[in-house]
MARBA-3410 file (N, C-alpha, C, O; in Angstrom, 1 decimal):
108
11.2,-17.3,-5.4,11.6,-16.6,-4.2,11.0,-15.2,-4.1,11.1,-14.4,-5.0 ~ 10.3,-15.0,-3.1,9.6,-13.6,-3.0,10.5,-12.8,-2.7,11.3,-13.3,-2.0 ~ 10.8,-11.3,-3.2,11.2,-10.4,-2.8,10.6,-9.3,-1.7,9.4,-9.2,-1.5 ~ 11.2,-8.7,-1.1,11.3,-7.7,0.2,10.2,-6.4,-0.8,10.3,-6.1,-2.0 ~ 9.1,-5.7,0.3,8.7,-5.0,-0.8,8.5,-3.9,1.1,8.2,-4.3,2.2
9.0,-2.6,0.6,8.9,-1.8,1.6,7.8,-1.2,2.2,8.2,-0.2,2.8 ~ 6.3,-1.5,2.2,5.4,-1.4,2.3,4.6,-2.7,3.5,5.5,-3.6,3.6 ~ 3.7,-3.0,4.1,3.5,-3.6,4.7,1.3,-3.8,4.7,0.6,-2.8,4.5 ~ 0.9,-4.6,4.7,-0.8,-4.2,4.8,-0.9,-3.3,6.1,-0.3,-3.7,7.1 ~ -1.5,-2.4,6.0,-2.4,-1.2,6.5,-1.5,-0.1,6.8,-1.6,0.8,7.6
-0.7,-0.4,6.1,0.4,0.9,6.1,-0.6,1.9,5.5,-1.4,1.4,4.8 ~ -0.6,3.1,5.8,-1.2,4.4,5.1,0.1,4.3,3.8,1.2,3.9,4.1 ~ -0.2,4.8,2.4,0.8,5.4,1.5,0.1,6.7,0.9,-0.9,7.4,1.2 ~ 1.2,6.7,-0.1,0.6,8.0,-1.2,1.6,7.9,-2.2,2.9,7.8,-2.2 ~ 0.3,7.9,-3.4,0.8,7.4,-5.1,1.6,8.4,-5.2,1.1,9.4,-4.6
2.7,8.5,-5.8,4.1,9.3,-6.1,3.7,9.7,-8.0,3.9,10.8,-8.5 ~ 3.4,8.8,-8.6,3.6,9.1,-9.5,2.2,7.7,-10.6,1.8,6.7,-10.1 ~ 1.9,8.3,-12.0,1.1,7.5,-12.5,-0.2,8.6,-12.3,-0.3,9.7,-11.8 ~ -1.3,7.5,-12.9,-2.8,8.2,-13.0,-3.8,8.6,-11.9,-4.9,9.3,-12.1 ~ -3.1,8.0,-10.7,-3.6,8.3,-9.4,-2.6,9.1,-8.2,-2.8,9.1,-7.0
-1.3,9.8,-9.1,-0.6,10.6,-8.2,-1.1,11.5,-7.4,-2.0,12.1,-8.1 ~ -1.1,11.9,-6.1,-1.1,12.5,-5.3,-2.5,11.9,-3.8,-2.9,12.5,-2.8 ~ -2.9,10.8,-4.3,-3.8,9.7,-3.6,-3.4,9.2,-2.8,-2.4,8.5,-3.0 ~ -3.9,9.4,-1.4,-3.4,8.9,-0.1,-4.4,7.3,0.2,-5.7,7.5,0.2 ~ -4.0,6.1,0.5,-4.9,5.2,0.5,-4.1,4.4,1.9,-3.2,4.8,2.7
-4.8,3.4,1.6,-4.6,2.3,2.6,-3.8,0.8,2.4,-4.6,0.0,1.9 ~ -2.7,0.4,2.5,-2.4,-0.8,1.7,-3.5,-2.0,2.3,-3.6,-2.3,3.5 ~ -4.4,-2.7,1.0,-4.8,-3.8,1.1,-4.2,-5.1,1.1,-4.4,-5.8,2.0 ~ -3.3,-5.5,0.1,-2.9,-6.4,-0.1,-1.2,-6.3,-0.6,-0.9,-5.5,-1.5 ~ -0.4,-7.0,-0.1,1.0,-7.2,-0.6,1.4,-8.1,-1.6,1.6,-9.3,-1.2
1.6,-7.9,-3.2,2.0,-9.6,-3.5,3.5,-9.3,-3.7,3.8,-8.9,-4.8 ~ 4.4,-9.5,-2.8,5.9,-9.6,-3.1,6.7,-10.0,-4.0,7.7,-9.5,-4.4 ~ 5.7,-11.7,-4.6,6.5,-12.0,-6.1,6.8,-11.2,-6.8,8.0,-11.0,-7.2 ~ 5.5,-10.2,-7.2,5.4,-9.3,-8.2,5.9,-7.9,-7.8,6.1,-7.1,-8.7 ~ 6.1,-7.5,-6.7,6.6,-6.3,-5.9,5.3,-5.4,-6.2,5.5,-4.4,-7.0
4.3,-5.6,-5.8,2.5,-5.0,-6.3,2.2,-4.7,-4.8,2.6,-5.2,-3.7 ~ 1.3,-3.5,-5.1,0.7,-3.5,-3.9,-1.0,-3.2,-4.0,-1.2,-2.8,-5.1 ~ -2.0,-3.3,-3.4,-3.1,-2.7,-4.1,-3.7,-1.6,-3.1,-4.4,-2.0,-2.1 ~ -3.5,-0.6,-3.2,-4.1,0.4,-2.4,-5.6,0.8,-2.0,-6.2,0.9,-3.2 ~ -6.3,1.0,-1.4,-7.7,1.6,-1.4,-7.9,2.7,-2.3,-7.0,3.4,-2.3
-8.8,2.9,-2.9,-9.8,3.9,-3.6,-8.2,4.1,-4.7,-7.9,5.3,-4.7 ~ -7.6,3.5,-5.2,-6.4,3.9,-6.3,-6.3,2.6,-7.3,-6.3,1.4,-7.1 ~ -6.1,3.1,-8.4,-6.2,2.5,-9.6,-7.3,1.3,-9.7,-7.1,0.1,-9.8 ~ -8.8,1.9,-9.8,-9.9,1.4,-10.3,-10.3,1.0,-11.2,-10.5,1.9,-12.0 ~ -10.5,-0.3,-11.7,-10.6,-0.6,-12.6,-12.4,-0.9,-12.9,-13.2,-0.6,-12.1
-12.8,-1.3,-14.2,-14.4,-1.7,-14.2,-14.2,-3.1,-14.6,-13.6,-3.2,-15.7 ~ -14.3,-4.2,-14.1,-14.5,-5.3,-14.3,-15.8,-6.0,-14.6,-16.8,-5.9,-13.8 ~ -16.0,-7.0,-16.0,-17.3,-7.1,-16.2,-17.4,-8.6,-16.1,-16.7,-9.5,-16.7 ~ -18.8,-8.8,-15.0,-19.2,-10.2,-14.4,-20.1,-10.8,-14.6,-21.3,-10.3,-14.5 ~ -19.9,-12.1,-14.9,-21.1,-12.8,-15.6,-21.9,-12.8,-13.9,-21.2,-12.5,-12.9
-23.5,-13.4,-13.8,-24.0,-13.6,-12.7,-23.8,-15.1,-12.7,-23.8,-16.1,-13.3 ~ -23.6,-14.6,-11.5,-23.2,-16.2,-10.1,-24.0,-16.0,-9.1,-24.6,-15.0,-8.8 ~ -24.1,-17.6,-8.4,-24.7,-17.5,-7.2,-24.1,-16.3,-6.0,-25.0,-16.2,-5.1 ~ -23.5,-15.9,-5.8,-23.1,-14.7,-4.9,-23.6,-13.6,-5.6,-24.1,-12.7,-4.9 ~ -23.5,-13.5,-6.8,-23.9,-12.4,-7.5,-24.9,-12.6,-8.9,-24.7,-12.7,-10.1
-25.9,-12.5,-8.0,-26.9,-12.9,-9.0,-27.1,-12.2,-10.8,-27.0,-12.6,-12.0 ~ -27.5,-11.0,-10.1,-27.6,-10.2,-11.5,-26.3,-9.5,-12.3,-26.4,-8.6,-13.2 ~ -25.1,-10.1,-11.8,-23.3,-9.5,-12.7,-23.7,-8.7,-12.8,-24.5,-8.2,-12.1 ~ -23.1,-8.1,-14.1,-22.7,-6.0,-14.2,-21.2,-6.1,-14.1,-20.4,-7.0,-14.1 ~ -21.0,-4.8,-14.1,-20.0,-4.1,-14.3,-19.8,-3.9,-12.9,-20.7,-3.6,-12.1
-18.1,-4.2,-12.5,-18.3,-3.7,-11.0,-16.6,-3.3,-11.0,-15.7,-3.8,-11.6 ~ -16.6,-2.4,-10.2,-15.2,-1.7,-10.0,-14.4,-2.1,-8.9,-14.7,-2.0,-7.7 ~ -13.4,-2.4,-9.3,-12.6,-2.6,-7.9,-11.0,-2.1,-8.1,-10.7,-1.7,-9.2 ~ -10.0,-2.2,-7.2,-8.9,-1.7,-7.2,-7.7,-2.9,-7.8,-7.6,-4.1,-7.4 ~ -7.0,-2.2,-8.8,-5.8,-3.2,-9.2,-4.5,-3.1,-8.7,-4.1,-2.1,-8.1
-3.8,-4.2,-9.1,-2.2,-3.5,-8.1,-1.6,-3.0,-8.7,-1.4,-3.2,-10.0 ~ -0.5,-1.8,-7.7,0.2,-1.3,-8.8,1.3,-1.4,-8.4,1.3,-2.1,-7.4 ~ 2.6,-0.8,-8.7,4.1,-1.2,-8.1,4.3,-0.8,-7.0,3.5,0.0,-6.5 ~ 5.3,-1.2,-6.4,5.4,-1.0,-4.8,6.2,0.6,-5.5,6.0,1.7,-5.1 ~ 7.0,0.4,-6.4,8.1,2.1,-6.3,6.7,3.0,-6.9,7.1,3.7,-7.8
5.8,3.0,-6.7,5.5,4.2,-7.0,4.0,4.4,-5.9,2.8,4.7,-6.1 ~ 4.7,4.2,-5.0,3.4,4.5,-3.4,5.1,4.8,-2.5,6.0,4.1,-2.6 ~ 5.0,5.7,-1.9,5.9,5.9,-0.5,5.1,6.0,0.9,4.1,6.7,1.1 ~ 5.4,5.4,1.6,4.9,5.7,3.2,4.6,6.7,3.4,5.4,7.6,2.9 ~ 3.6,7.0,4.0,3.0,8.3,5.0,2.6,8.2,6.4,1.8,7.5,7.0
3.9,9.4,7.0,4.2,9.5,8.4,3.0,10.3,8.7,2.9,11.4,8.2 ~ 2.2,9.8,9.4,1.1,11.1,10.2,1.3,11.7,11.4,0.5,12.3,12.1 ~ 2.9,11.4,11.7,3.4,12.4,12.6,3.4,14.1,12.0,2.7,15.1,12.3 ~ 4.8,13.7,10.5,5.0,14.7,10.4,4.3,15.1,8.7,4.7,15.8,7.8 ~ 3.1,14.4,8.9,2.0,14.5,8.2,2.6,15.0,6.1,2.3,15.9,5.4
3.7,13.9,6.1,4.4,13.9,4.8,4.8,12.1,4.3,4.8,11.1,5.0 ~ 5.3,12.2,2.7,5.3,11.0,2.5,7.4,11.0,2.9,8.3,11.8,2.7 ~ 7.5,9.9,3.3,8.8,9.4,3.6,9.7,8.2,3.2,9.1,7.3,2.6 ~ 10.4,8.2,3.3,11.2,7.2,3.1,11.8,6.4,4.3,12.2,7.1,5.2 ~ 11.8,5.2,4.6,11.8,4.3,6.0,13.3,4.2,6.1,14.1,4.6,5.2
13.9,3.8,7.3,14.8,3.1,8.0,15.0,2.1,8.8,14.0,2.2,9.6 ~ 15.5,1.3,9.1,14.9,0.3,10.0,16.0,0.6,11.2,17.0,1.3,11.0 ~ 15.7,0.0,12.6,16.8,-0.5,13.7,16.0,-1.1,14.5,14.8,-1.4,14.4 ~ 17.1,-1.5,15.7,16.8,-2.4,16.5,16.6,-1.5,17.9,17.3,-0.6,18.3 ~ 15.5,-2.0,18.5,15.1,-1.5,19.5,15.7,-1.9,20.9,16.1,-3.1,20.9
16.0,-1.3,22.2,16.9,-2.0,22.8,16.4,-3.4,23.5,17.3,-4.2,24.0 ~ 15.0,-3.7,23.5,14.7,-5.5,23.7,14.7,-5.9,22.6,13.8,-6.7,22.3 ~ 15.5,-5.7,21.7,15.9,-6.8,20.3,14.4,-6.8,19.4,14.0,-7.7,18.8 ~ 13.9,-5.8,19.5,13.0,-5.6,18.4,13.2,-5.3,17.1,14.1,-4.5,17.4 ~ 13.2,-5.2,15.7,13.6,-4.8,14.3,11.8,-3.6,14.3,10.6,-3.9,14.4
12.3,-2.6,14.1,11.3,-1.5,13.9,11.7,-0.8,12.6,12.9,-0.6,12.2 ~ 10.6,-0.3,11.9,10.3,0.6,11.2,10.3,2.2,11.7,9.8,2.4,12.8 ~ 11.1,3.4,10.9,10.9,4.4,11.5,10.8,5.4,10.0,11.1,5.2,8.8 ~ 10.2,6.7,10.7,10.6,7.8,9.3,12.0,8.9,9.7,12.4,9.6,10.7 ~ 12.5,8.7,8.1,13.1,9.5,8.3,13.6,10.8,8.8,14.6,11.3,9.4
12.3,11.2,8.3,12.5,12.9,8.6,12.2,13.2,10.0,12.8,14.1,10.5 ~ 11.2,12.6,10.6,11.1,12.9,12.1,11.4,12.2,13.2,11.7,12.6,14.4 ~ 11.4,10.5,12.6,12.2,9.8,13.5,11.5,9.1,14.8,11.8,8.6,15.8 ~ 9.7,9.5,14.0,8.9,8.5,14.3,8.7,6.8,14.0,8.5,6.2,12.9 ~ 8.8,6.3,15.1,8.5,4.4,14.7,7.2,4.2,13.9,6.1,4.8,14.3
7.3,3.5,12.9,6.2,3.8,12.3,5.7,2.5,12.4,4.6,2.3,11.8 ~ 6.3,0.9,13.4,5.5,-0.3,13.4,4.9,0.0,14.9,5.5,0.5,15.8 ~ 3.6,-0.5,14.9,2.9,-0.7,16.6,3.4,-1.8,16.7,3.2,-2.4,17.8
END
């Protein structure tokens, strides 16, 4: 059963804590089983690849790994800080995302 992870793909965040604290990125990918998220340009790893037809000559190639959803919080670029979410319902029966602190909707 997958669990609820408060983060969403293309949410903007920022690493709270860990080796890439204070990193503002992009969420790529959600895996909810694991409550993971993988951020842009945060926690890089070097991965080493044998050559394949897509990639002929392998090497060493860097890409991003996942890391826990509690340690990325949303970032409102209203009130241009990391936040903590709330949800409600909008009055045509919509479920929206908002920030706390300013009380901006943060789903389009």
């Amino acid at each position: 059963m997958a669990s609820k992870v408060h983060v969403k793909k293309g949410d903007t965040v920022l690493v709270i804590t860990g080796k890439d604290a204070g990193k503002k990125g992009k969420v790529l990918t959600v895996i909810p089983s694991q409550k993971r998220v993988i951020v842009e340009g945060v926690n890089i790893i070097k991965r080493h690849t044998k050559p394949t037809q897509k990639m002929p000559q392998g090497g060493i190639v860097e890409k991003e790994a996942a890391i826990s959803s509690s340690n990325v919080m949303l970032f409102c670029s209203k009130c241009n800080n990391p936040t903590r979410i709330a949800r409600k319902i909008l009055s045509d029966g919509k479920k929206v995302r908002y920030c706390k602190k300013c009380g901006e909707v943060l789903d389009k």
